[in-house]
C-alpha positions as CSV (number, residue, x, y, z in Angstrom):
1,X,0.0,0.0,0.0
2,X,1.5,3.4,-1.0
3,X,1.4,6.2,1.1
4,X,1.2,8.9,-1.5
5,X,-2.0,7.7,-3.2
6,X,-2.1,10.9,-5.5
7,X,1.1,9.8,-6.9
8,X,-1.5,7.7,-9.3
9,X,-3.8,11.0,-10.6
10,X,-3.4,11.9,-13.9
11,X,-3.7,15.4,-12.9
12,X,-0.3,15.5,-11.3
13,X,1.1,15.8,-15.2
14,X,0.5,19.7,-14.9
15,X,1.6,22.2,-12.7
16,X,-0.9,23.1,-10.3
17,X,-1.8,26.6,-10.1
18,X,-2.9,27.1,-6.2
19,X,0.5,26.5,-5.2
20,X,2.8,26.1,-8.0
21,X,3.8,22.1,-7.7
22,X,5.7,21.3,-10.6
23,X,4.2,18.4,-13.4
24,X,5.0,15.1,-11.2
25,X,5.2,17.0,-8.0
26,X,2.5,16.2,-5.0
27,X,0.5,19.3,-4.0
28,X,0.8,21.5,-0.9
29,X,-0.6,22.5,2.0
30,X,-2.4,26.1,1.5
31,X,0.7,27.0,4.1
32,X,3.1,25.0,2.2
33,X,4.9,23.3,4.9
34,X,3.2,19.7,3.5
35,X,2.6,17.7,1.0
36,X,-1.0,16.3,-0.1
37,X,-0.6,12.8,-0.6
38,X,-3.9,11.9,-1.3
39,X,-5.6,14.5,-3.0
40,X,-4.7,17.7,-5.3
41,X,-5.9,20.9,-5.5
42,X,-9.2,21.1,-7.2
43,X,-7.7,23.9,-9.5
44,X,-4.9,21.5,-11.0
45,X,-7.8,19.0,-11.3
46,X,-9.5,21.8,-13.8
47,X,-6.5,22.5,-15.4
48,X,-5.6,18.9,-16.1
49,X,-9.4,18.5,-16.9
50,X,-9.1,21.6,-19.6
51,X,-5.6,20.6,-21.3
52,X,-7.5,17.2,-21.8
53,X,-10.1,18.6,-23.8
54,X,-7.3,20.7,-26.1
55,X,-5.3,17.4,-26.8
56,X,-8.9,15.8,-28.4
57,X,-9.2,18.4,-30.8
């Protein structure tokens, strides 16, 4: 069992926009001192969401 079940999202291949985590990088607390391992922030969720719809096209 992994400890760092967002490792697996798909949305971790673009750079979230809340708080800057690189493509491949887990996202951060809203203070920064922490990772979220099991979740991301729902704005890097849209923006993988959105470049998904311009690589269909």
């Amino acid at each position: 069992m992994t400890t760092e079940p967002a490792r697996a999202l798909p949305q971790l291949a673009v750079p979230c926009p809340m708080c800057g985590a690189a493509p491949g990088d887990l996202c951060t607390s809203h203070g920064g001192t922490r990772p979220r391992r099991t979740d991301t922030h729902q704005a890097r969720r849209t923006a993988w969401a959105n470049s998904q719809k311009g690589a269909t096209r």
